[in-house]
C-alpha positions as CSV (number, residue, x, y, z in Angstrom):
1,X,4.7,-29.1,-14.9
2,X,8.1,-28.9,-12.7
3,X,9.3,-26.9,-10.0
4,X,11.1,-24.6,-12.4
5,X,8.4,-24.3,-14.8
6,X,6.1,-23.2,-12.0
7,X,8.5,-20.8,-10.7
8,X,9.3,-19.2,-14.6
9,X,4.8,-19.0,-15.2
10,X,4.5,-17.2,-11.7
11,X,7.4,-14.8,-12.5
12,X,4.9,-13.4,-15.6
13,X,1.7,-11.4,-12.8
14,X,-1.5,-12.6,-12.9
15,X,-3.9,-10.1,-14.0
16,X,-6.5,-11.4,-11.2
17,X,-3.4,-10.7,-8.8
18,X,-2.7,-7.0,-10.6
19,X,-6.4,-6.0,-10.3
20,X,-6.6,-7.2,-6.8
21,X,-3.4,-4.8,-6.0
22,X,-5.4,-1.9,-7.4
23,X,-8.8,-2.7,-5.7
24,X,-6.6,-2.6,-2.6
25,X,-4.6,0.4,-3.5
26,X,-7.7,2.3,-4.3
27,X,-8.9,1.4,-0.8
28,X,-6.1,3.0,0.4
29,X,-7.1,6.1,-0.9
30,X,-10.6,6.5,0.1
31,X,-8.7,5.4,3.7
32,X,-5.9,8.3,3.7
33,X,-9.3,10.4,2.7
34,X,-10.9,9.6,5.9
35,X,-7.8,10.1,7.6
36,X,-7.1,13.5,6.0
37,X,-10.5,14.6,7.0
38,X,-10.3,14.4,10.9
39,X,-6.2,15.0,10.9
40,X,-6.5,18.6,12.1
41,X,-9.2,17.5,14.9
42,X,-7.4,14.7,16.2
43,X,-4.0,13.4,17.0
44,X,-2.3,11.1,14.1
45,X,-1.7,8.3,17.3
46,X,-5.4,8.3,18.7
47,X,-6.9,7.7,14.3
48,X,-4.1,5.2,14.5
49,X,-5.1,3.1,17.7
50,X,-8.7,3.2,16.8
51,X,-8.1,1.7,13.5
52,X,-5.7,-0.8,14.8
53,X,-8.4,-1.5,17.3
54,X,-11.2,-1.7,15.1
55,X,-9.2,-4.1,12.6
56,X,-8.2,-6.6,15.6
57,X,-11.4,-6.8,17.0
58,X,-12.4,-8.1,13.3
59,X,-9.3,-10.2,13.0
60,X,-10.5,-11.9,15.9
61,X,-14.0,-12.4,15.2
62,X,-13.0,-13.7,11.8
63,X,-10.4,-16.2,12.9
64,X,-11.0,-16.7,16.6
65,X,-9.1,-19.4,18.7
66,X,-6.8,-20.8,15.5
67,X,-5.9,-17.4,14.6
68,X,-3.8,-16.9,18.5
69,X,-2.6,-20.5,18.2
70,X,-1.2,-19.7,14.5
71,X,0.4,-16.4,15.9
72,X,1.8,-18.6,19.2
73,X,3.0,-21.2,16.1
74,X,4.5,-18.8,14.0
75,X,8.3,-18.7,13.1
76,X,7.9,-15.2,11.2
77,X,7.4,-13.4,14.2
78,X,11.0,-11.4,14.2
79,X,10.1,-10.7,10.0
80,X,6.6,-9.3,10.9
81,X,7.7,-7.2,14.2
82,X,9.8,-5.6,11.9
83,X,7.2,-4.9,9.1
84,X,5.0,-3.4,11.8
85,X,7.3,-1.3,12.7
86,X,8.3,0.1,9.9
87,X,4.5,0.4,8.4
88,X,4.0,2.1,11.7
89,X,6.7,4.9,11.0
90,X,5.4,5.1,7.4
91,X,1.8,5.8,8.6
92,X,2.5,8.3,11.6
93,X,5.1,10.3,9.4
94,X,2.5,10.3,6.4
95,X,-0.6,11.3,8.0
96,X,1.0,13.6,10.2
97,X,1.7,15.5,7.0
98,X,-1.7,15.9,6.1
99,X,-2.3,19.4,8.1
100,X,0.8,21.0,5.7
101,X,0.2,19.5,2.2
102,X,-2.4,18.9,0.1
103,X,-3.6,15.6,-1.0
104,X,-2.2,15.7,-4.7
105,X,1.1,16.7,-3.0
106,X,1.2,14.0,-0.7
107,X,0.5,11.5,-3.5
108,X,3.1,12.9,-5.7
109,X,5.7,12.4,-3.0
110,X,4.9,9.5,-1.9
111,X,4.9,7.6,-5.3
112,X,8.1,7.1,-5.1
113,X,7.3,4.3,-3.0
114,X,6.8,1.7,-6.3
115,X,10.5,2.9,-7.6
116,X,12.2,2.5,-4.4
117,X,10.3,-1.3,-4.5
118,X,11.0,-2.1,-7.8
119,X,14.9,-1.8,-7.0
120,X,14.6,-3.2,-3.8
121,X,12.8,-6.8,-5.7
122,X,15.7,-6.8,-7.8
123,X,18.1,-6.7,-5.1
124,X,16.7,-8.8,-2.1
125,X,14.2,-11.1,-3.8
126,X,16.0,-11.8,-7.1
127,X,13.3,-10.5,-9.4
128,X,13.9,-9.9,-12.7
129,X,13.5,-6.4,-14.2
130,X,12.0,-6.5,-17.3
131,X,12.0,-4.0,-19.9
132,X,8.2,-4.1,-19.6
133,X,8.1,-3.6,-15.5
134,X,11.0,-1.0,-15.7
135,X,9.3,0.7,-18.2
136,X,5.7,1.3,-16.9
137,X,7.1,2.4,-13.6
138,X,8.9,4.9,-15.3
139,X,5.8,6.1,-17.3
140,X,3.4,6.0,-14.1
141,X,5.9,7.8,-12.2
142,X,6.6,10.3,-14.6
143,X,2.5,10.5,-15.1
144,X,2.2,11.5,-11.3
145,X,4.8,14.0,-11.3
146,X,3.2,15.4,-14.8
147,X,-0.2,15.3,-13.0
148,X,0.9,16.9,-9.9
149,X,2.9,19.5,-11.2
150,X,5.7,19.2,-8.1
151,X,6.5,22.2,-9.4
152,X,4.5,23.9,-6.7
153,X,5.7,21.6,-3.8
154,X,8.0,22.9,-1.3
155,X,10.9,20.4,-0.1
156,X,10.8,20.9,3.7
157,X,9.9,19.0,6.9
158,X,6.7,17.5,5.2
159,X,7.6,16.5,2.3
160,X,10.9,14.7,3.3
161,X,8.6,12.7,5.9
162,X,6.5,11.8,3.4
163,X,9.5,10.5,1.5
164,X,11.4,8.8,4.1
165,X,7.5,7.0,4.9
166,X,7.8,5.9,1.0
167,X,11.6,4.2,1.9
168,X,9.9,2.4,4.8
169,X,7.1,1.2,3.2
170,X,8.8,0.1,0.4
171,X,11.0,-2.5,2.9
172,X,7.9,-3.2,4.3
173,X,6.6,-4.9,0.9
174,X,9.6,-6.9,0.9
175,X,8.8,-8.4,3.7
176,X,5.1,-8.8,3.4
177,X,6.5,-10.9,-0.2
178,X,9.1,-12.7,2.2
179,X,5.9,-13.6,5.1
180,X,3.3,-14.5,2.1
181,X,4.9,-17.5,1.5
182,X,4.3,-19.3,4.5
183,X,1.7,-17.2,6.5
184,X,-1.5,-16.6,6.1
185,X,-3.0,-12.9,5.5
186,X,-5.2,-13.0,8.4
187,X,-2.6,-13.9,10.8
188,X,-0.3,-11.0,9.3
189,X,-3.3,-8.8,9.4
190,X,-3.4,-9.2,12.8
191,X,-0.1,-9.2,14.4
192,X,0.6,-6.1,12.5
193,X,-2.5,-3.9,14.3
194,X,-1.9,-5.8,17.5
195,X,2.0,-4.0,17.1
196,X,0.0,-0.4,16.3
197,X,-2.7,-0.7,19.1
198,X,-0.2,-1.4,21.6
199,X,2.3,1.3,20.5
200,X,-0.2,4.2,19.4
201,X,-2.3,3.0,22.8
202,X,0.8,3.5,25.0
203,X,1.1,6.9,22.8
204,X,-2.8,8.3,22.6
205,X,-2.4,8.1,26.7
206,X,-1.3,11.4,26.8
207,X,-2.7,13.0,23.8
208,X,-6.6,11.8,23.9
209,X,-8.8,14.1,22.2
210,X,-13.0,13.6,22.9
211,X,-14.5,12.2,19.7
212,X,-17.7,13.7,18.3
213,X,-19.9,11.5,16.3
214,X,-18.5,12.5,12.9
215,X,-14.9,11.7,14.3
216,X,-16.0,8.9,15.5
217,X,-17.5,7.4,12.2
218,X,-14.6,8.6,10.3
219,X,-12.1,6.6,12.3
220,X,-14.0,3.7,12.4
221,X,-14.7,3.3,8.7
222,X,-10.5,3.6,8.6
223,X,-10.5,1.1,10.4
224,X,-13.0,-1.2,8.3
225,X,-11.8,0.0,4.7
226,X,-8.0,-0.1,6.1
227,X,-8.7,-3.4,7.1
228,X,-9.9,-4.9,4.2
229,X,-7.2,-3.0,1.9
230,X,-4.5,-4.7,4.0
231,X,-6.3,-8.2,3.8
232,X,-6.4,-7.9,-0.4
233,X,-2.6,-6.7,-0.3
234,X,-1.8,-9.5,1.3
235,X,-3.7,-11.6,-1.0
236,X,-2.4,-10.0,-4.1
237,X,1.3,-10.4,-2.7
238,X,0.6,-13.9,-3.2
239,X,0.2,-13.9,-6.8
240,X,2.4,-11.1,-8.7
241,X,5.7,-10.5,-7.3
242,X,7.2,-6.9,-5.0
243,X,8.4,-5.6,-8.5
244,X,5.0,-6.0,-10.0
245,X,2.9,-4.8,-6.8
246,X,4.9,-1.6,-6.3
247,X,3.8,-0.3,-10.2
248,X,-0.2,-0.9,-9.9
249,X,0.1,1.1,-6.8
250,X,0.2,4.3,-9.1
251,X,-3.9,3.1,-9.7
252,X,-4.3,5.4,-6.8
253,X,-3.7,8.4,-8.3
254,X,-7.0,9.0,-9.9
255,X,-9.1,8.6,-6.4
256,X,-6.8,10.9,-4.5
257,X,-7.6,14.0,-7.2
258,X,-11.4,13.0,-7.3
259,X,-11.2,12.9,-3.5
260,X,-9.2,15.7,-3.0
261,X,-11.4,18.0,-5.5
262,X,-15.2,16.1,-3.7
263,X,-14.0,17.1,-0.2
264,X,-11.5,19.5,-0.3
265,X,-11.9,21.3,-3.9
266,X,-8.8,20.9,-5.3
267,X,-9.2,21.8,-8.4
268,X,-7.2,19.2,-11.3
269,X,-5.5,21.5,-13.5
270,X,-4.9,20.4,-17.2
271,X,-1.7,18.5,-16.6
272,X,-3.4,16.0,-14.1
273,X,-5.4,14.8,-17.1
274,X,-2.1,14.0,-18.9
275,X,-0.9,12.9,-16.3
276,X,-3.9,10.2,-15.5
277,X,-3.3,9.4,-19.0
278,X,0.2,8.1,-18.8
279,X,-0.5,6.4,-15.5
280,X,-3.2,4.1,-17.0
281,X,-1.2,3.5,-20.3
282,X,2.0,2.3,-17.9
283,X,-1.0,0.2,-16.1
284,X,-1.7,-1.3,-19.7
285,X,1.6,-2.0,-20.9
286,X,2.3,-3.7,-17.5
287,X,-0.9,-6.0,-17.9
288,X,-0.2,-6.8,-21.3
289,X,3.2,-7.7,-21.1
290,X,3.0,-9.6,-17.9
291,X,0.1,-11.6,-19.6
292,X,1.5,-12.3,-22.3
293,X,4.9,-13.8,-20.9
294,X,2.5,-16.1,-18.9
295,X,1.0,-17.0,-21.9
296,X,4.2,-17.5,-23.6
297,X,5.6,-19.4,-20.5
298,X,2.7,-21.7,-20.3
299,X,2.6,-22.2,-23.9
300,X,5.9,-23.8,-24.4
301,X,6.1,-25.6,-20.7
302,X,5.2,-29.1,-21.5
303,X,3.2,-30.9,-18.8
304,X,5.0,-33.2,-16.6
């Protein structure tokens, strides 16, 4: 098969790509769980540079003495400095949110995330927008609002931060794409937490907060689950494109309400079945149609 044929069969997702986006997107969620459960007895900066610490502590145990000289070898360094910065922003503003709005409300807001990437693909990576992609963001976005009834939602100081998070995350994505190519996930993994344990270290100086055992465990585990979740990301960035990633992000809809209603009791009014409804039929339309165009692709691509 040629270059061009390669390039036309990897712009139709991979399902083993798509379901590894939502195995790391529902990681996420059980992660902004944790998070959400110690927010109001600890600063946002001190959860932050415990998890960062946790996760480069494992980064280095994993990859040892190759993983610093693939860093010091690295000629992505300016690319990921600036995604850890701005995952850094998204993260602080977003869980810093979590004592005003509830965790429904913070996933409503912040799906606009997988828009805002969707349009950014387009633009900066050349990505085509199908009728398909286009289509099931549309539906899983308008399933979220359905299910969250934003109705209720007040638009102040929270929920433009959570927003503004959603813009910089959404350039962050671009870039993790951009990186994927010629990096490998461990090494990004890394550098990105070394970025946050330095900053939120410099940070938690002044706002340290003793740690019973429950906070303790709590901020740990974010740091093990968010770990892993950023390690599949990175992995599934290698097989489906931003576009593609952005719209199985919506997958983590349906473990923020069961979370939210387990530890919280938020209570799912009608609507948020509706809502779950549209959101997995815009994740079925997506997985069909990208399979299919493989399919097609492959079909018709003689072998070289």
């Amino acid at each position: 098969m040629s270059a061009s044929s390669f390039a036309r069969a990897a712009d139709a997702a991979s399902l083993k790509g798509m379901a590894l986006g939502v195995f790391a997107y529902s990681l996420f969620a059980f992660h902004d769980a944790l998070v959400k459960g110690v927010i109001m007895a600890l600063p946002v900066a001190q959860i932050m540079f415990v998890r960062s610490l946790v996760i480069v502590l494992g980064c280095l145990i994993v990859g040892r003495r190759q993983l610093l000289a693939d860093l010091a070898g690295s000629t992505n360094l300016p690319m990921m400095l600036m995604r850890a910065v701005l995952t850094l922003s998204a993260w602080a503003m977003y869980y810093s949110t979590g004592r005003e709005l509830q965790l429904a409300e913070m996933t409503t807001l912040y799906y606009v995330a997988p828009i805002i990437t969707l349009l950014l693909a387009v633009v900066f990576l050349k990505e085509r927008l199908t009728l398909a992609r286009a289509g099931a963001a549309a539906i899983g976005f308008f399933g979220v609002v359905v299910a969250c009834n934003p109705g209720g939602i007040s638009i102040g100081l929270p929920a433009l931060m959570v927003l503004m998070a959603a813009l910089f995350w959404s350039i962050a994505m671009i870039l993790m794409r951009t990186i994927s190519k010629s990096e490998s996930s461990l090494t990004q993994i890394f550098f990105l937490n070394l970025v946050h344990l330095t900053a939120m270290g410099l940070v938690s100086i002044w706002l340290w907060q003793a740690m019973g055992w429950r906070e303790l465990a709590f901020v740990v585990a974010t740091g093990i689950i968010g770990g892993v979740a950023q390690f599949v990301l990175v992995e599934a960035a290698r097989q489906v494109q931003a576009s593609v990633l952005g719209i199985v992000e919506y997958s983590a809809l349906f473990w923020s309400f069961l979370l939210g209603y387990l530890f919280w009791n938020e209570q799912p009014a009608t609507l948020v079945y509706v809502g779950a409804a549209l959101v997995v039929a815009a994740g079925l339309v997506l997985a069909w149609s990208e399979q299919r165009g493989r399919r097609a692709i492959m079909a018709v691509t003689p072998a070289d």
